[in-house]
Backbone as CSV, one residue per row, in Angstrom:
resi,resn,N_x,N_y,N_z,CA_x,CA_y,CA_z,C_x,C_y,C_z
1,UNK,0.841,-1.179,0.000,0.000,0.000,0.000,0.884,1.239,0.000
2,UNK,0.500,2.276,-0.832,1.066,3.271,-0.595,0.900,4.220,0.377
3,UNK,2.139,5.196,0.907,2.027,6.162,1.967,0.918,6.668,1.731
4,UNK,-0.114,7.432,1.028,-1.240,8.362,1.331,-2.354,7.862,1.508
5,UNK,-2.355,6.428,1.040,-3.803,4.984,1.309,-3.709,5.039,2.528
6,UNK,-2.346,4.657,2.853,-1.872,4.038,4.447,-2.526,5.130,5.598
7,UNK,-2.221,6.540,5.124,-2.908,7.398,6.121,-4.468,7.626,6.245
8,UNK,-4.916,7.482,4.206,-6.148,7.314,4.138,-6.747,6.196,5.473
9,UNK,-6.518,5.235,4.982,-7.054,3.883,5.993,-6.707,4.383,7.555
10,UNK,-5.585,4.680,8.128,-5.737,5.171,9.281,-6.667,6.336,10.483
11,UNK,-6.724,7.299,9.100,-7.717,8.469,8.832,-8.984,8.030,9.412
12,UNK,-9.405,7.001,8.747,-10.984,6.823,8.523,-10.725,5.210,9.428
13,UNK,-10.261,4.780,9.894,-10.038,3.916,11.388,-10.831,4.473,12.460
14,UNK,-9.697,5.743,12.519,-9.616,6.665,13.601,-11.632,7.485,14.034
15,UNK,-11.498,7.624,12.569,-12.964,8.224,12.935,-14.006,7.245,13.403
16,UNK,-14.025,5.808,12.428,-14.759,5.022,12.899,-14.699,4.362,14.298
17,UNK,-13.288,4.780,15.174,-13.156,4.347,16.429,-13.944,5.217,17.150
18,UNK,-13.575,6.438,16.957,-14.470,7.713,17.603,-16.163,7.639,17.782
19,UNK,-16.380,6.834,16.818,-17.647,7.083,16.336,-18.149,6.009,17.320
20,UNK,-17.769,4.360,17.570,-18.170,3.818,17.993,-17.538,3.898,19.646
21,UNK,-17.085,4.726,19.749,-16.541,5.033,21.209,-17.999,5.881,21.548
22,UNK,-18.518,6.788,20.549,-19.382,7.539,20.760,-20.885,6.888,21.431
23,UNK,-20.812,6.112,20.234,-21.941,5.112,20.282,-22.103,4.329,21.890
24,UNK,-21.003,4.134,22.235,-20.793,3.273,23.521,-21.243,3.657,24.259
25,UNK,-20.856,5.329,24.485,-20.967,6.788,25.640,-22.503,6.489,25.439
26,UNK,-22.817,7.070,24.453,-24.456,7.194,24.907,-24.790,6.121,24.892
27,UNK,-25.122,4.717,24.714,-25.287,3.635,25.259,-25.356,3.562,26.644
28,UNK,-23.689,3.829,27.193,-23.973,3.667,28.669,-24.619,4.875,29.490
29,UNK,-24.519,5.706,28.743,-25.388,7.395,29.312,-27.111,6.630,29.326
30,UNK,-27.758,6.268,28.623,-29.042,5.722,28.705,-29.297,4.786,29.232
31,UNK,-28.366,3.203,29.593,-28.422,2.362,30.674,-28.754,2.927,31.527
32,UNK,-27.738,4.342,32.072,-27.504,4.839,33.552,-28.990,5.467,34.149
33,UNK,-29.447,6.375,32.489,-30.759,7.021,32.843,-31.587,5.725,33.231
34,UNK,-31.940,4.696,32.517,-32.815,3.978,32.827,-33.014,3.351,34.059
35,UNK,-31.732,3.078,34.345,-31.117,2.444,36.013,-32.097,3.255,36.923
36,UNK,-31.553,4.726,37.056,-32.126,5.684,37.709,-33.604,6.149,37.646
37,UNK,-34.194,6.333,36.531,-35.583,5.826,36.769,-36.294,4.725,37.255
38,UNK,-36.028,3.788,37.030,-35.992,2.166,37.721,-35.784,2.801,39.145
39,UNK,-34.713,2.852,39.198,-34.740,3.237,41.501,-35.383,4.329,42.063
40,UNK,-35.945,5.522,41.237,-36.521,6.800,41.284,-38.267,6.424,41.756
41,UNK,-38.272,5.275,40.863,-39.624,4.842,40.083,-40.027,3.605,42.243
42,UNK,-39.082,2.974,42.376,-39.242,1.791,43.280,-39.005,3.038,44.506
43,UNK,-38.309,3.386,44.394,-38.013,4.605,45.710,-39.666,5.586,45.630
44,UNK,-39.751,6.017,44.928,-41.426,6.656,45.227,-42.307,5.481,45.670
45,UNK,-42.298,4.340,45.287,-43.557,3.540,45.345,-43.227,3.455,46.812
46,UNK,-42.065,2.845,47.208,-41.699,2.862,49.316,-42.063,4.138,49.854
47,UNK,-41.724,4.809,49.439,-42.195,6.244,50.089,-43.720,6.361,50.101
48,UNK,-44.387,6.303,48.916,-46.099,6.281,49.154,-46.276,5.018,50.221
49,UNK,-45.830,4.086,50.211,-46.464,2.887,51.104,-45.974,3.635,52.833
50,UNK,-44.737,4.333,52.795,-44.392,4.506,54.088,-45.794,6.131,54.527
51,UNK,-45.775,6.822,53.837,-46.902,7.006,53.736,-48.313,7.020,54.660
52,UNK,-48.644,5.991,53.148,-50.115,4.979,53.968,-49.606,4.671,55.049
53,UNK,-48.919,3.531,55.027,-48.675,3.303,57.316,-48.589,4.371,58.179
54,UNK,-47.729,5.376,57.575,-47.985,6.171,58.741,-49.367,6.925,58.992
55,UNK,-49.782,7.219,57.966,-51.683,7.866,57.658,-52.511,6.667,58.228
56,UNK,-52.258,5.614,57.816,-53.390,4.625,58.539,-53.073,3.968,59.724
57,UNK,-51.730,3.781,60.197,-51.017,3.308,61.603,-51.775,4.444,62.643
58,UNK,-51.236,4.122,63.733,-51.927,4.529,65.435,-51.174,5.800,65.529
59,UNK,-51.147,6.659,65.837,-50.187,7.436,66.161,-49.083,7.442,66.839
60,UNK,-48.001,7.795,66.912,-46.548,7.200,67.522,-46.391,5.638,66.121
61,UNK,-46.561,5.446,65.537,-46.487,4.660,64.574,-45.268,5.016,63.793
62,UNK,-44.250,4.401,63.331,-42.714,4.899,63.016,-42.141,3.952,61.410
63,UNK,-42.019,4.643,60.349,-41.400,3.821,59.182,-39.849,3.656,59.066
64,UNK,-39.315,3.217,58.193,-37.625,3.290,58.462,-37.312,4.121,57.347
65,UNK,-38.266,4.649,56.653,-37.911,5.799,55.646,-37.769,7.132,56.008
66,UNK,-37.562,8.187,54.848,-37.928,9.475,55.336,-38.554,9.316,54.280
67,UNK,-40.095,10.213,54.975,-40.932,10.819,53.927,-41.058,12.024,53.565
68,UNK,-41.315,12.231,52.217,-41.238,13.827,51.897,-42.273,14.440,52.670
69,UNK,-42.154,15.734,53.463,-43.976,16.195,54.047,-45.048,16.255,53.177
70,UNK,-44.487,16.559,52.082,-45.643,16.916,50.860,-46.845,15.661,50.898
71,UNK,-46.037,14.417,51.176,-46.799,13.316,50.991,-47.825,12.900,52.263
72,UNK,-47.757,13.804,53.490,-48.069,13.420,54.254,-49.109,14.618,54.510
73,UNK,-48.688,16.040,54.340,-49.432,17.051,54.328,-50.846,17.486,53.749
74,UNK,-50.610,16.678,52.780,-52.056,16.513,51.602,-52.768,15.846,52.171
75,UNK,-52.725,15.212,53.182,-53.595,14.070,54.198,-54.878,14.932,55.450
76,UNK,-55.567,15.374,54.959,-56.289,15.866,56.274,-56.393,14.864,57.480
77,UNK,-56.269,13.747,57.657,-56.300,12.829,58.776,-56.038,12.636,59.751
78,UNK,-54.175,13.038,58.937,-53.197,13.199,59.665,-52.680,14.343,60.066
79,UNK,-53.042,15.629,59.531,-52.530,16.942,59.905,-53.509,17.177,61.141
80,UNK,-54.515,16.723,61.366,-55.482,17.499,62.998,-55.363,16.985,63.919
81,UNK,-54.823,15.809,64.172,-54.720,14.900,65.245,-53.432,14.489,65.880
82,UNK,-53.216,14.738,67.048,-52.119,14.206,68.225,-52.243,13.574,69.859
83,UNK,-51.589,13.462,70.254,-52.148,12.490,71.330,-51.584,13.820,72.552
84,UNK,-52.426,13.376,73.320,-52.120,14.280,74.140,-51.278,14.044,75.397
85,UNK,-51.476,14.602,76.500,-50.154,14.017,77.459,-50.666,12.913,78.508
86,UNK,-52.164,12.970,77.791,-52.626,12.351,78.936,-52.942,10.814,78.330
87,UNK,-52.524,10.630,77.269,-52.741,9.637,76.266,-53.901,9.672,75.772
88,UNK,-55.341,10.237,75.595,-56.147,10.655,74.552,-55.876,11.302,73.458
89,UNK,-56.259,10.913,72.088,-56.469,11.855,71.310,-56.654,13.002,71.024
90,UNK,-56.369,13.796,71.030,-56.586,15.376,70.835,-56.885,15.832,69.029
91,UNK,-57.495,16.750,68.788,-57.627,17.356,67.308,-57.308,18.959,67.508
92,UNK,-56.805,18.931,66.452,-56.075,20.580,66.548,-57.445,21.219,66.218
93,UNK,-57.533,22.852,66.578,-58.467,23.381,66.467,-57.783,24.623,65.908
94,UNK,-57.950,25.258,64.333,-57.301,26.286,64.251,-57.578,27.698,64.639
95,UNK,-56.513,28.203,64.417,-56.201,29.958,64.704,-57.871,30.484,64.216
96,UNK,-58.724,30.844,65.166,-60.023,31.745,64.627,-60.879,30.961,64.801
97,UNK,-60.847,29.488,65.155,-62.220,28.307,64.860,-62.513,28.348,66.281
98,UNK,-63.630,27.913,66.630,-64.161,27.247,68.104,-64.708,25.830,67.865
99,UNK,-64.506,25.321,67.244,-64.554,23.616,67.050,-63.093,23.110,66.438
100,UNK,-63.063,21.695,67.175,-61.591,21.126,66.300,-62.342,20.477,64.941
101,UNK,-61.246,20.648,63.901,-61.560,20.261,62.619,-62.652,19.212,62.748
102,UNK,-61.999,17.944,63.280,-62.309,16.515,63.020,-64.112,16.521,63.570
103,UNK,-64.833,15.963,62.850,-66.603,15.717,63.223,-66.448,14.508,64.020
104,UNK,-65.513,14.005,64.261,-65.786,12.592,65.471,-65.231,12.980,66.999
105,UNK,-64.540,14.300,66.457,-64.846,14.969,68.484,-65.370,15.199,69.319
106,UNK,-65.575,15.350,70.164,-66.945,16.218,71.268,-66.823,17.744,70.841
């Protein structure tokens, strides 16, 4: 082969290495995304279930997660009610009201 083939062919090696180096990158760039949705996706679903237990558990009721507040805040159930010192139930009564929220109080 002559010298300017020889570089030709090296030339166009080189690019086709690049190219499939390229190919690889985003390959493993979209595994990674998918990975991460996959655990994004299983990590929300534990979080809603930790959640529910804590919304439908007793109060003093404890998950091994952290939950976002957002998920817990949207809950009227759980935002009016605490136990008190005397171990009854208590319902918060807000700033301006003269009844506590909850209709199953006295």
């Amino acid at each position: 082969m002559s010298e300017p083939e020889e570089g030709r062919r090296q030339v166009q090696e080189a690019r086709e290495l690049e190219e499939a180096n390229r190919l690889m990158s985003e390959l493993d760039a979209q595994h990674q995304r998918q990975k991460r949705r996959r655990l994004q996706q299983g990590d929300a679903a534990a979080k809603n279930k930790a959640a529910r237990d804590l919304m439908d558990g007793l109060p003093g009721t404890e998950v091994s997660l952290r939950v976002p507040l957002k998920l817990l805040t949207c809950q009227q159930k759980v935002a009016w009610q605490r136990i008190g010192e005397d171990g009854q139930m208590r319902y918060m009564i807000g700033i301006g009201c003269t009844r506590p929220f909850s209709p199953f109080s006295d």
